[in-house]
C-alpha positions as a Python dict, from the first residue, in 0.01 Angstrom:
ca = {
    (1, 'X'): (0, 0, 0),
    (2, 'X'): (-247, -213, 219),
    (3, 'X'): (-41, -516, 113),
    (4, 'X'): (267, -402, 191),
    (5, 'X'): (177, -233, 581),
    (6, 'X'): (42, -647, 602),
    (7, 'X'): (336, -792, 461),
    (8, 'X'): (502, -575, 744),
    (9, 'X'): (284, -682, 1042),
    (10, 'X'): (339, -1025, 939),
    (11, 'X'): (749, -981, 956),
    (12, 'X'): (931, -1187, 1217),
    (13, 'X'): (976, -868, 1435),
    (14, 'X'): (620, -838, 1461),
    (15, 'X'): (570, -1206, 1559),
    (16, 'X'): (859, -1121, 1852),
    (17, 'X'): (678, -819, 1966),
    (18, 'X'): (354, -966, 2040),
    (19, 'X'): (557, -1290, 2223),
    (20, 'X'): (715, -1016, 2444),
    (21, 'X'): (427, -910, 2495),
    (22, 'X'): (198, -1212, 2577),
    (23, 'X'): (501, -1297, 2824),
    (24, 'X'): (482, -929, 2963),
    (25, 'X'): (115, -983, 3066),
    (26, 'X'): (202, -1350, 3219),
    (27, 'X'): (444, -1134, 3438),
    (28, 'X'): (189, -890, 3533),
    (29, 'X'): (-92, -1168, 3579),
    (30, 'X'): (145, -1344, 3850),
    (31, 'X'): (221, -992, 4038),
    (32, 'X'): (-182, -977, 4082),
    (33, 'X'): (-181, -1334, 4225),
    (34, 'X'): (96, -1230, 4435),
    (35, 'X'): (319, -1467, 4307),
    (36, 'X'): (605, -1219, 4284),
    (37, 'X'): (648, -843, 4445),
    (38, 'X'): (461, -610, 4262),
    (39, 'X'): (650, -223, 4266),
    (40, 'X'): (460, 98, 4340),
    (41, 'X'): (293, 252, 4050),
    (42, 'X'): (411, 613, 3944),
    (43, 'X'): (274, 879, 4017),
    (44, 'X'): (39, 1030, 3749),
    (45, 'X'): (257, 1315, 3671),
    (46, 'X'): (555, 1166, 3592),
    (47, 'X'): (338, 981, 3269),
    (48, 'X'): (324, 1171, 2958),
    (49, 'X'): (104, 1056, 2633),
    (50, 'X'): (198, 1209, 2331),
    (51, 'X'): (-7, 1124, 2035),
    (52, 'X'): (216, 1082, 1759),
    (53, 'X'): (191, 903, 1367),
    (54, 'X'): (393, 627, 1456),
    (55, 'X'): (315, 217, 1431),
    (56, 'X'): (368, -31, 1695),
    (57, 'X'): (483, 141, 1954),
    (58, 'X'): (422, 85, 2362),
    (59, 'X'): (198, 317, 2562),
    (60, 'X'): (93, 338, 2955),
    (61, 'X'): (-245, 212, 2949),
    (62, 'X'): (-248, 399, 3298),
    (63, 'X'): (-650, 440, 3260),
    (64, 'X'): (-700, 99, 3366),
    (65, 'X'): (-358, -55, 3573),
    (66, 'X'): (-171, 220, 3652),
    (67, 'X'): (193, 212, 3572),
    (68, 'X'): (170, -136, 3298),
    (69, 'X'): (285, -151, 2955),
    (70, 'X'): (118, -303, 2669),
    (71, 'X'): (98, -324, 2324),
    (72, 'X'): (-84, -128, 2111),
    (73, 'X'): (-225, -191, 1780),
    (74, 'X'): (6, -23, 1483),
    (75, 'X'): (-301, 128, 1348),
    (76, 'X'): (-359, 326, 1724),
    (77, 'X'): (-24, 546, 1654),
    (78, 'X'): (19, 647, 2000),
    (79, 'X'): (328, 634, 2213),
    (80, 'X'): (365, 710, 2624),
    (81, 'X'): (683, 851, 2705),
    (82, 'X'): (775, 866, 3090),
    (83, 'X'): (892, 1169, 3166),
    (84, 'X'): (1229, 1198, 3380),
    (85, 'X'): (1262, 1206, 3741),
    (86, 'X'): (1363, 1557, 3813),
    (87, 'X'): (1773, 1634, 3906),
    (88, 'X'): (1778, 1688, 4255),
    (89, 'X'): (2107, 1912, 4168),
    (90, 'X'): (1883, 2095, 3942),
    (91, 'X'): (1594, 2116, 4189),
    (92, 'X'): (1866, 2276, 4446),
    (93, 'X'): (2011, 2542, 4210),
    (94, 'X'): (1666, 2647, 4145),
    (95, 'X'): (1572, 2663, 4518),
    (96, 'X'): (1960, 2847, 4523),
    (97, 'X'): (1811, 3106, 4297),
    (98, 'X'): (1499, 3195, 4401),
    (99, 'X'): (1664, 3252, 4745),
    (100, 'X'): (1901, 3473, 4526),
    (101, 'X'): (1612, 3679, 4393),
    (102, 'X'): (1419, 3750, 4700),
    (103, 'X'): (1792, 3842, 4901),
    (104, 'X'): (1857, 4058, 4611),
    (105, 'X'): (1464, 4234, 4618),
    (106, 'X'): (1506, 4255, 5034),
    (107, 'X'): (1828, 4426, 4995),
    (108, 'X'): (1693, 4658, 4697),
    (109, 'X'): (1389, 4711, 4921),
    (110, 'X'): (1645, 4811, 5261),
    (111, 'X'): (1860, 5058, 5041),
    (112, 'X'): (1562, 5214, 4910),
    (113, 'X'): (1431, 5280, 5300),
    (114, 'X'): (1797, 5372, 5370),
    (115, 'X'): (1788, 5653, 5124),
    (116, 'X'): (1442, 5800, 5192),
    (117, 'X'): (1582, 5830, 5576),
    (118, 'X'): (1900, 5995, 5477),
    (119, 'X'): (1683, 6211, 5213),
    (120, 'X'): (1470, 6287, 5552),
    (121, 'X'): (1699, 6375, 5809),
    (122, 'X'): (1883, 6640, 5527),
    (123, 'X'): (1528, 6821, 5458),
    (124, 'X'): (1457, 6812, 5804),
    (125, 'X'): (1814, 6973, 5888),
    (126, 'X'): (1819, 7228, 5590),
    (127, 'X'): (1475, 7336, 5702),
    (128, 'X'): (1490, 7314, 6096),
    (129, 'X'): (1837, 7570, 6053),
    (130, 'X'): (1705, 7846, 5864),
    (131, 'X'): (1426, 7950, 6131),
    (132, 'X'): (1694, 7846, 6410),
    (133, 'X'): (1950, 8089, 6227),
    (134, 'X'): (1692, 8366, 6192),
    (135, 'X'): (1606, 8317, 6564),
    (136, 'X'): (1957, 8367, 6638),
    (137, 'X'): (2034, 8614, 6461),
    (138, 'X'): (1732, 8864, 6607),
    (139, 'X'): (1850, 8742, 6956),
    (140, 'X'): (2227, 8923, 6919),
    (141, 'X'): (2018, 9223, 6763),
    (142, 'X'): (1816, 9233, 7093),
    (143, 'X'): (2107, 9235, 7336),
    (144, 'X'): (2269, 9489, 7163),
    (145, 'X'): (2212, 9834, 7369),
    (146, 'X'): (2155, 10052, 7110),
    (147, 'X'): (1864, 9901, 6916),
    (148, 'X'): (1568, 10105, 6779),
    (149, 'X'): (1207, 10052, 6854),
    (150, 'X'): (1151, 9970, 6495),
    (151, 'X'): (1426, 9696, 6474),
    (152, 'X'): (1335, 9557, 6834),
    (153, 'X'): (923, 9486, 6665),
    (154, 'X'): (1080, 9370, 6336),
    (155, 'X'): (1330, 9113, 6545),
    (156, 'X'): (1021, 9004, 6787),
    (157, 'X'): (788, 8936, 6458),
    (158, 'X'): (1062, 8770, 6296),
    (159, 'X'): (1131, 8557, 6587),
    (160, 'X'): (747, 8485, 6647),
    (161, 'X'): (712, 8370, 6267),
    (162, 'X'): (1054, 8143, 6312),
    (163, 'X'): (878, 7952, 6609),
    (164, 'X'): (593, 7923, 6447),
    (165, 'X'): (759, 7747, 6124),
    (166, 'X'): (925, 7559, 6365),
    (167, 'X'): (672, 7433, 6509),
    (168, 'X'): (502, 7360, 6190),
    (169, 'X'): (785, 7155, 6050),
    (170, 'X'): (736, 6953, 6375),
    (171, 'X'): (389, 6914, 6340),
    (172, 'X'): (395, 6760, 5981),
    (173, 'X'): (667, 6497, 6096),
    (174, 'X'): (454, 6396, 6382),
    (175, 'X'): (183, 6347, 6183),
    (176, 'X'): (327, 6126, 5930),
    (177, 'X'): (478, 5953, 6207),
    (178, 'X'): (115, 5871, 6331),
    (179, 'X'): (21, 5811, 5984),
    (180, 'X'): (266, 5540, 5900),
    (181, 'X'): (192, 5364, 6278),
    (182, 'X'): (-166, 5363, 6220),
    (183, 'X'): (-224, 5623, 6580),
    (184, 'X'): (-382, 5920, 6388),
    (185, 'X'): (-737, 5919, 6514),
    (186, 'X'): (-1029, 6163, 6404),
    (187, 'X'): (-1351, 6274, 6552),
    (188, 'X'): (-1594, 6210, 6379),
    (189, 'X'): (-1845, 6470, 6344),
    (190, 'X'): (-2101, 6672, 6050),
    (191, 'X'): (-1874, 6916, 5896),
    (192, 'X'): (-1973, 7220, 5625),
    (193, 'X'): (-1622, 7175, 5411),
    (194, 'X'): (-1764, 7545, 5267),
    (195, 'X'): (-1670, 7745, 5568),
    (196, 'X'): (-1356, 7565, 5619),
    (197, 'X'): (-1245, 7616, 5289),
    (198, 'X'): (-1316, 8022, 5333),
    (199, 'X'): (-1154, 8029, 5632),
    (200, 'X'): (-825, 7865, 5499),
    (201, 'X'): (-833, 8081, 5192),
    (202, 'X'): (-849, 8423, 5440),
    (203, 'X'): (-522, 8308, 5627),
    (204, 'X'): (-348, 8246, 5359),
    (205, 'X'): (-412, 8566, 5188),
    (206, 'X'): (-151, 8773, 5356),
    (207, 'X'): (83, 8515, 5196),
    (208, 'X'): (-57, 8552, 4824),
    (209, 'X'): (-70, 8913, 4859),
    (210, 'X'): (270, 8895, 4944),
    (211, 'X'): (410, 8688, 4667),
    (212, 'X'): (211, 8879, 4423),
    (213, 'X'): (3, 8547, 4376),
    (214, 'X'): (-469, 8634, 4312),
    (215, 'X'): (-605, 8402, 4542),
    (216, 'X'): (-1011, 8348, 4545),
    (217, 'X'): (-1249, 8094, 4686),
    (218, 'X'): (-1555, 7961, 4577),
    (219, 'X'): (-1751, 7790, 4812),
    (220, 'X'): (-2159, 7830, 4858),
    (221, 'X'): (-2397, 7670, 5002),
    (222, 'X'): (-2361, 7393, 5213),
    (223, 'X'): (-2157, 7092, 5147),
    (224, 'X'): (-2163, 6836, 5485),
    (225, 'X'): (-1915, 6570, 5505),
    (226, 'X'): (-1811, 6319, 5808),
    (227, 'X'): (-1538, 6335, 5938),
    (228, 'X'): (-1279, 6578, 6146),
    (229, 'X'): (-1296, 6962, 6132),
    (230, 'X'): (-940, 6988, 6220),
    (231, 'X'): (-805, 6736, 5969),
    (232, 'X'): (-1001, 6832, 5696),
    (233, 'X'): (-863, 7211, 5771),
    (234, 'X'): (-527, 7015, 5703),
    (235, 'X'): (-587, 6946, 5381),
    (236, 'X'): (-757, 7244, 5250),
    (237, 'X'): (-451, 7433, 5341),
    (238, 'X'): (-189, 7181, 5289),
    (239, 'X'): (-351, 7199, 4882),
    (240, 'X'): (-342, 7582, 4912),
    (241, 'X'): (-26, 7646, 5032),
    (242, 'X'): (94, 7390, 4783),
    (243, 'X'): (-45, 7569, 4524),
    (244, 'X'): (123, 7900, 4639),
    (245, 'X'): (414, 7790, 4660),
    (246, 'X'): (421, 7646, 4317),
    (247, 'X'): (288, 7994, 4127),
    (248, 'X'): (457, 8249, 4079),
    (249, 'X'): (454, 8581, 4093),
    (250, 'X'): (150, 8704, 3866),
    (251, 'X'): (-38, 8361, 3880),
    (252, 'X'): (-372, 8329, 4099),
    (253, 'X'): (-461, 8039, 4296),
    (254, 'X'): (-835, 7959, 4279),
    (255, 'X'): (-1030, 7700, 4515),
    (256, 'X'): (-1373, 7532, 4466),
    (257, 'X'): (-1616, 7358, 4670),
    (258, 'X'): (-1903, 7204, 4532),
    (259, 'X'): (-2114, 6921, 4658),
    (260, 'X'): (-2373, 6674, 4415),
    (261, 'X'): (-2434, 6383, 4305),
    (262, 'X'): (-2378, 6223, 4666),
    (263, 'X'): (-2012, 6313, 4649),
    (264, 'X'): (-1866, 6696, 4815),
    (265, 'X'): (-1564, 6796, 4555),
    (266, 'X'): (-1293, 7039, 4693),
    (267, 'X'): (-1074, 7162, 4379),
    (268, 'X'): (-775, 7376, 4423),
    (269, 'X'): (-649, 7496, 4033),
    (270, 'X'): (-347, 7704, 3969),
    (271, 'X'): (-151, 7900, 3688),
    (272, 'X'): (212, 7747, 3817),
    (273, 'X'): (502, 7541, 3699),
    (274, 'X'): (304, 7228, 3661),
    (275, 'X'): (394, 6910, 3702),
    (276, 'X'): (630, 6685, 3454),
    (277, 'X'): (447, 6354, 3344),
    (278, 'X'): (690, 6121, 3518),
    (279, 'X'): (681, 6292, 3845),
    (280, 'X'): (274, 6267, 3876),
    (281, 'X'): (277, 5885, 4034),
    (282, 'X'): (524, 6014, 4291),
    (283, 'X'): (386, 6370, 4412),
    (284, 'X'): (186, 6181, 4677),
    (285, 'X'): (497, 6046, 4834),
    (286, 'X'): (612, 6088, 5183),
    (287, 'X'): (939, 6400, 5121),
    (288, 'X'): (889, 6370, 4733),
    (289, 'X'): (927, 6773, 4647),
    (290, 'X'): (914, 6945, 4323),
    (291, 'X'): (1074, 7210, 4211),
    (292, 'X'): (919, 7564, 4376),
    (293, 'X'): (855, 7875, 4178),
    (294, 'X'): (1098, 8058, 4438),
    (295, 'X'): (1375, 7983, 4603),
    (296, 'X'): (1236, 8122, 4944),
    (297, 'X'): (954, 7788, 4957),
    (298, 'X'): (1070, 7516, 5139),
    (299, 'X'): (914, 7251, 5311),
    (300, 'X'): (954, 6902, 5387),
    (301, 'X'): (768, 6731, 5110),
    (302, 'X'): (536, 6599, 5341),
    (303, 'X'): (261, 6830, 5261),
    (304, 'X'): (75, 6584, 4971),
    (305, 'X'): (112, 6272, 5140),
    (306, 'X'): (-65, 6438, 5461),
    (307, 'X'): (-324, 6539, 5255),
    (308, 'X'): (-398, 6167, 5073),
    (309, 'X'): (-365, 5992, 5403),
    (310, 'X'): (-637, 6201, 5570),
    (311, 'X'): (-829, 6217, 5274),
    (312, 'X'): (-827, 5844, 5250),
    (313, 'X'): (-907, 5807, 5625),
    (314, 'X'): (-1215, 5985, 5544),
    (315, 'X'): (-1350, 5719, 5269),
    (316, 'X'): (-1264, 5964, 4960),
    (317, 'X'): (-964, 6006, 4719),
    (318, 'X'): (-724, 6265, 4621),
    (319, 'X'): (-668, 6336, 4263),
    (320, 'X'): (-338, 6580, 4098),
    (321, 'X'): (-350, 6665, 3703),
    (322, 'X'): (-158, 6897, 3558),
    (323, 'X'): (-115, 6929, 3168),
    (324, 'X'): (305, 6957, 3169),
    (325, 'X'): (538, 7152, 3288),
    (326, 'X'): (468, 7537, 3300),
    (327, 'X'): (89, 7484, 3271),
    (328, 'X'): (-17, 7488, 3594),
    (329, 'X'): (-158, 7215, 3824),
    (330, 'X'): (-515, 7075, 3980),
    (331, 'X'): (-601, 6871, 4283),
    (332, 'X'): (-944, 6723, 4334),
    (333, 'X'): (-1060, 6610, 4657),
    (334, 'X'): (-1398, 6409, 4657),
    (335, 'X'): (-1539, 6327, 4961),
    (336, 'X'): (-1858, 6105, 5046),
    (337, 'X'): (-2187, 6392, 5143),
    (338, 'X'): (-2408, 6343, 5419),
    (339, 'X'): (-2731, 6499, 5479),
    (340, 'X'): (-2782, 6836, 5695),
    (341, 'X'): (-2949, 6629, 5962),
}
């Protein structure tokens, strides 16, 4: 076998090769004397060694003179392959598509803005027009000459109630305006979350009673956060009235404070619907709404995402479980404690 790879070195095509290739490195010799024009090397990525078990074959000996050929022993088996200048048709169509892609993901991005305003203005418009129709409709009762003393206090509470959910509705849309600009600022101050969270749970008590719904608090003790009385009222009865509206009749409502372990934990648990799987990543979203446990709750779905943007703004997070549908639902708020003093 030795023999025969000789016998095959010593053929006349070897004898040609390695004349080619003496001649090859004259050439190369005079272009470093400057005897003739010597052209640019390559750059190094359009060189590409592949090792293969070949004999006899040329490689870029780019190590040493960038960009000349010469021969290689058979034994070496390696062969250089220079690799194609790219198609600058090719190159164009790909620029062509990419431009494609991100058109495609601007206009996928604009629709989807499109449809949360038009989703917007009809929840703000379905719930501006039944307190405006209630108003309305106590007004005519007013006028009329006849009316009792009993129906002229219902019609002035019901009117009273209408402004005030009104006025509510506005509220929430300012604030997620300010949100979403970045112009909601707090004051900073010590706060006890404990007595904010009783307070929250007594106004919203006529409510539960109402909708047959137990509603109890748990909060001892002192738990001190930073951050703004006001706001963090917000979100303590944002979570509750959430949670009401969610139960139905029979359930209970029950709300936690706690504070250890440098962290102050509000937790607001209820017996309601629940929430399905898939709609978990999206109940923080601005006008996301479930489905109630009564047709009378409404709302413009901007409860939640109130609630994690001030949360946030305070340095803590916002948490929602809920097992599945029909098992009720739990949001944890943990906030960073402070000291007393």
């Amino acid at each position: 076998m030795v023999e025969n790879r000789r016998m095959v070195m010593g053929d006349p095509f070897s004898s040609t090769l390695a004349a080619r290739v003496r001649a090859f490195s004259e050439n190369i010799g005079a272009a470093a004397r400057h005897e003739a024009p010597m052209t640019p090397p390559p750059p190094p990525e359009a060189l590409e060694v592949m090792h293969l078990r070949r004999e006899g074959l040329l490689v870029v000996d780019d190590s040493r003179v960038p960009g000349v050929l010469r021969a290689t022993p058979p034994e070496s088996g390696i062969r250089a392959l220079r690799r194609p200048s790219p198609d600058p048709l090719e190159e164009r169509l790909g620029a062509l598509q990419r431009a494609l892609e991100e058109s495609q993901r601007l206009c996928a991005e604009l629709a989807a803005a499109q449809h949360e305003r038009d989703l917007a203005m009809a929840v703000l418009a379905h719930e501006l027009r039944g307190p405006m129709s209630a108003i309305a409709g106590w007004v005519r009762l007013l006028r009329h000459p006849r009316i009792e003393p009993e129906q002229r206090a219902r019609a002035l509470e019901v009117i009273e109630q209408s402004a005030l959910l009104q006025q509510s509705l506005v509220d929430e849309l300012m604030d997620a305006s300010r949100l979403t600009t970045g112009k909601l600022a707090l004051e900073q101050a010590r706060v006890d979350l404990c007595p904010l969270a009783l307070l929250a749970v007594d106004g919203a008590l006529p409510a539960a009673a109402a909708a047959g719904i137990a509603l109890t608090c748990q909060a001892r003790g002192t738990c001190m956060v930073q951050g703004d009385a006001w706001r963090l009222s917000q979100v303590i009865t944002n979570l509750v009235t959430n949670a009401l509206k969610f139960t139905p009749a029979g359930g209970a409502v029950a709300v936690r404070v706690t504070a250890g372990d440098g962290v102050t934990t509000l937790r607001v648990a209820d017996t309601g619907v629940g929430i399905a799987p898939e709609q978990l990543p999206r109940i923080f979203e601005r006008f996301h709404q479930g489905a109630p446990a009564s047709d009378a709750a409404g709302g413009l779905g901007l409860g939640l995402f109130l609630v994690r943007e001030i949360v946030e703004m305070h340095g803590g997070q916002v948490v929602g479980a809920s097992p599945g549908e029909g098992l009720g639902a739990t949001f944890t708020v943990t906030l960073p404690q402070v000291s007393e003093s």
